[in-house]
N, C-alpha and C positions, 0 to 999 in steps of 0.2 A: 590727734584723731578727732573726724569730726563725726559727729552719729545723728540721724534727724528718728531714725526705729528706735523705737525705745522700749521694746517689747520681742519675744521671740527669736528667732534663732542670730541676727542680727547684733541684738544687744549681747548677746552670749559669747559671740566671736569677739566681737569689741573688749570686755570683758578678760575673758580668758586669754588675749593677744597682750591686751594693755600688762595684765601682769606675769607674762611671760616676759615683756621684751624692758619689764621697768627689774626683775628679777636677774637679768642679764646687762643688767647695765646702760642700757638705754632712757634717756628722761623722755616721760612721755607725760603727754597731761592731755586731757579728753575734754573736748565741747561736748554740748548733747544738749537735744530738746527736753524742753521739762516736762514733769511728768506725778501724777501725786499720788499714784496707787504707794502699797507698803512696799511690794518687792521693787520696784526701782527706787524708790528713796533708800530703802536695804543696801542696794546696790552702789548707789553712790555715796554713800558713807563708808563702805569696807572700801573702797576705791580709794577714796581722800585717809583714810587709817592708814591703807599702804605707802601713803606718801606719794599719791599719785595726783594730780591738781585735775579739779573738774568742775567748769565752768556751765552754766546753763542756760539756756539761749531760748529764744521765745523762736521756736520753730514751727513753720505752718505745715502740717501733711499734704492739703492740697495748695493750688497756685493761690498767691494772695499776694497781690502787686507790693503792697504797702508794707506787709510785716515780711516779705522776701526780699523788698529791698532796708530795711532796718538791719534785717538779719544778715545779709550781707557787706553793709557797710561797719555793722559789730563782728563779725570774722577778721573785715580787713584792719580794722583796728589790733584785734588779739593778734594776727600776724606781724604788725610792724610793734607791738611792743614786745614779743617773746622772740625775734625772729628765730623761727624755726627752721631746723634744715627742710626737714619734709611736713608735708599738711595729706596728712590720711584720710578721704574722702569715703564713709559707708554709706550703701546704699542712694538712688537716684536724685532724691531732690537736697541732699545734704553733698553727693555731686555736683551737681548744677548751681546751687548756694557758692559752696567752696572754689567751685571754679572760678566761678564770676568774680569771687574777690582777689582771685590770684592774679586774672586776667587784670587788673585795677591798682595793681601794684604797678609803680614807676622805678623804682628799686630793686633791690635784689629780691628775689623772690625764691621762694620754697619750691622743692620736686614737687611734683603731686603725682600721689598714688591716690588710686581710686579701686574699691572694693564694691562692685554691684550688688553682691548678693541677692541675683535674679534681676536681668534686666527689666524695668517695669513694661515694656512694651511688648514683653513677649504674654503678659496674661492680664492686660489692659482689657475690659468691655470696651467695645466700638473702635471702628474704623480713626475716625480723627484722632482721640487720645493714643492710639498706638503711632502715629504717623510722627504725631508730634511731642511723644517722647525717644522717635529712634531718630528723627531730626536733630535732637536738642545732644542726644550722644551723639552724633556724627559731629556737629560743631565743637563740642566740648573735648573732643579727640585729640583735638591740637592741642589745647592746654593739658594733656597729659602725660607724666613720663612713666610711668605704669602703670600696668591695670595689673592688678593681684584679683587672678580668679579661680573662686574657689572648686572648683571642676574643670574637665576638659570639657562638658559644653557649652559654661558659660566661658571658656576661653578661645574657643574657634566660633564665639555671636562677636569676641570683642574684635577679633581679630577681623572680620565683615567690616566693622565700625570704622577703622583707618588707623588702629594699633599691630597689627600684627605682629609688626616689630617689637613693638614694648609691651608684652602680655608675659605673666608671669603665673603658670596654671599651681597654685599650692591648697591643695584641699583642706575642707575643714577637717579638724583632728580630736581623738577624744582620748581620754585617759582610759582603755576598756580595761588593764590589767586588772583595774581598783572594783569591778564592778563585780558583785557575786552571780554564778550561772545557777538558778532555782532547776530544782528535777522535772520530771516531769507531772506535767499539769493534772490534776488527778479528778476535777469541776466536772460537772454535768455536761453535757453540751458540747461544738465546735462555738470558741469565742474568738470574735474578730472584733479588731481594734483599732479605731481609730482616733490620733490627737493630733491638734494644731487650734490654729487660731482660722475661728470659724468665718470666713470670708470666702470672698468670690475668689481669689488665686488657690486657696487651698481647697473649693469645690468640694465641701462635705454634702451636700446633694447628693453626690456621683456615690458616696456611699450607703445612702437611706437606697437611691433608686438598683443597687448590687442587694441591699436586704429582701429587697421586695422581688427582684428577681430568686433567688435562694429559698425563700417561701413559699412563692409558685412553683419550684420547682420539688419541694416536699424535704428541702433541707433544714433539718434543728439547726438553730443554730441561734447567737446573741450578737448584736453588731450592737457595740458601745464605744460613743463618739464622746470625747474627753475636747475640754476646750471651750474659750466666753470669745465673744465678738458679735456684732450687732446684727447680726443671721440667724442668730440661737431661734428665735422667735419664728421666723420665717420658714426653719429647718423642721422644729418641732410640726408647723402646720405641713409639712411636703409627707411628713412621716406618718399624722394624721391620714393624710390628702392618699396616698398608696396603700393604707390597709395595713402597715408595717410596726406596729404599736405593740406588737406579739414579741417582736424581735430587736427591735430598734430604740436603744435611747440615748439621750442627752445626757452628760451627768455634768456638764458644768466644768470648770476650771478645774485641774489635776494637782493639786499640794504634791504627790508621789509618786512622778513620773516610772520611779524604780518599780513599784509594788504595781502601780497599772500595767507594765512590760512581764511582769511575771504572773500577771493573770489571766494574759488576753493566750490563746494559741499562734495569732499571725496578726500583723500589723497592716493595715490596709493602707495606702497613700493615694492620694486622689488627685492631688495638685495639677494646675495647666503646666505650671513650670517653676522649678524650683533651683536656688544658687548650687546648695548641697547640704540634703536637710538633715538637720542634725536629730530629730523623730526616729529617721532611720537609723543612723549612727548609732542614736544610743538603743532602739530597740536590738541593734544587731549585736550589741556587744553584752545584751542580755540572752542570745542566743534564740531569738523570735526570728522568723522567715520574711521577707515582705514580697505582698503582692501588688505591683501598682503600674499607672500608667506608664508608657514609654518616653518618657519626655526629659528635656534637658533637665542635670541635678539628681534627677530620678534611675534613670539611665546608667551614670557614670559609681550609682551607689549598688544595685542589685544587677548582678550578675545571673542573666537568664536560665532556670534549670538548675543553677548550681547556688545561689544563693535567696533565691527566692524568684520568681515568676511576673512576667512584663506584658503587657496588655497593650495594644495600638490605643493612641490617644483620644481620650470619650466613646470607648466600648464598653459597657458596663456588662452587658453582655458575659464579652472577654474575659473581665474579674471577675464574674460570677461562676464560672467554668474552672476557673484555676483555682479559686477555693472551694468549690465541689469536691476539686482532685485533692486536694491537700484535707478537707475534713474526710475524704474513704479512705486515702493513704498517712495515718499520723506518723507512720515510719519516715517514709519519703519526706516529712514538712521537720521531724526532727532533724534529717538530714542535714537539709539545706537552713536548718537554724544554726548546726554546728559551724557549718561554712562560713554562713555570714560574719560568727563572732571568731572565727581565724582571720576571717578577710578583715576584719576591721582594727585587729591589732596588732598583726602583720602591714597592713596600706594608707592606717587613717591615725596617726599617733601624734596625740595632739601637741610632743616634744619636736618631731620634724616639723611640722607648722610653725611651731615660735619659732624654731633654729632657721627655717629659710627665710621667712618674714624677717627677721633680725640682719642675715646677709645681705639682702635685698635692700633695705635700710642704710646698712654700713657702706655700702657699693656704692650708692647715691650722695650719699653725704658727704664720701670720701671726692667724688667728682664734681661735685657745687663746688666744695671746698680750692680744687686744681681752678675751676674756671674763674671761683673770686680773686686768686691771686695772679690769674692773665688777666683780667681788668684791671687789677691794682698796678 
């Protein structure tokens, strides 16, 4: 598995896949870009305890000719001394990395699965960067023999792309049995909640400017944005910049994600476009409602009406109006919190995830294996 995200819901899938499918038999050993905070070095030490091998690679987020091509020709090195059956491609430019050294092989070469988790061109700023990230997957199409996507709508973008064939839709998955469902909220106020990682794809804006309409419109209420990323600063001055300082705040990185899910009333999502967030996942299976945009990821996780409330893409408007109705109705918002945490331990069980990931694996392996011994 090769991973360039090393933070956020990405790194979690990676993660929670590697020791599912190393717990079932499968040898798996993980590349991945370095990284020096506490919780990824964490991470990669309980990973190497498991007995899981993990190697670290000077990976660049954005294009950088010089350390993209290092990094590339140290991939195809680790491939030709481990040969692997398969090279598990996360996310876009650890895609495009891994391809490239696939493609560079003269030998036998690995399947390659590739796992987008949100294609980058669907929530790229500007016209050219989108152009020439959805180019760069059209070519790289060929060099792949699946794409494991983790919803159906990043599975019918790949299937656009020139896999249709080779798409395999397996959602992210979470353990919710293990999760305790808290009573009801007994706090002052309608609280709404928002976490992620504060960035232009995850558009926490879109939440400050929902506060400010809510305010205006004479609704209590507390909108608390959980989450670090180099917007914090920019965020705080939009929240200043609207009057919104009443209702609205920053609180920085969340240590407890649990105890933040059991304090908020509803969980807001903002995102242009998401793989399949796992924010929501786990707020659902603490039995919170979400209200968010209608967009891929987002879409395939909230079920409109019945498990929380879906808004046309950049209406703030729109999410202002659905949490209006959800703080005058807390019956109706318990409701569809109960919904959410059926639906997600009924549809989203992070044991089917490994179990088909692990088939998909053996299928593949099993047929490199037939085509080495027609060469031989």
């Amino acid at each position: 598995m090769v991973l360039e995200v090393t933070a956020g819901g990405a790194l979690r899938h990676v993660i929670e896949l590697a020791n599912g499918c190393h717990s079932r038999g499968i040898s798996i050993s993980i590349v991945s870009a370095a990284r020096g905070d506490a919780g990824f070095r964490t991470a990669m030490r309980e990973l190497r305890r498991a007995g899981i091998p993990v190697t670290e690679l000077d990976l660049a987020h954005r294009v950088d000719p010089i350390r993209d091509t290092a990094a590339i020709l140290h991939l195809r090195r680790l491939i030709a001394r481990n040969a692997p059956h398969i090279v598990h491609l996360h996310s876009s430019k650890a895609g495009a990395l891994g391809r490239s050294a696939v493609i560079l092989r003269n030998r036998r070469r690995p399947a390659v699965v590739y796992t987008p988790h949100c294609y980058a061109f669907l929530w790229q700023r500007g016209v050219a960067p989108r152009w020439l990230y959805r180019s760069a997957e059209r070519v790289f199409a060929a060099w792949t023999d699946y794409v494991v996507a983790v919803s159906p709508s990043e599975g019918a973008v790949a299937g656009r792309l020139g896999t249709a064939d080779r798409v395999a839709v397996i959602p992210n998955g979470i353990d919710a049995a293990t999760v305790r469902v808290r009573g009801v909220r007994t706090g002052p106020g309608f609280r709404i909640g928002w976490l992620g990682r504060v960035t232009w794809q995850k558009n926490p804006q879109a939440a400050v400017r929902v506060s400010s309409i809510l305010t205006h419109l004479g609704v209590e209420h507390e909108m608390v944005i959980g989450g670090d990323g180099a917007q914090c600063a920019d965020l705080r001055a939009l929240i200043r910049r609207l009057g919104a300082t009443e209702a609205a705040r920053v609180i920085g990185f969340v240590r407890d994600p649990g105890q933040f899910y059991d304090s908020i009333d509803v969980l807001l999502i903002t995102s242009r476009a998401e793989g399949l967030p796992y924010v929501g996942l786990d707020a659902m299976s603490h039995g919170v409602s979400i209200v968010g945009f209608d967009v891929p990821g987002v879409c395939d996780l909230v079920e409109h009406s019945m498990t929380g409330l879906l808004a046309p893409n950049g209406d703030c408007g729109a999410l202002a109006a659905h949490l209006v109705r959800l703080a005058r109705d807390p019956g109706f918002n318990r409701v569809l919190g109960k919904a959410a945490r059926q639906r997600v331990q009924e549809e989203f069980r992070l044991s089917d995830q490994v179990d088909r990931v692990c088939m998909l694996y053996e299928s593949l392996a099993a047929s490199q294996e037939y085509r080495d011994r027609e060469l031989a």
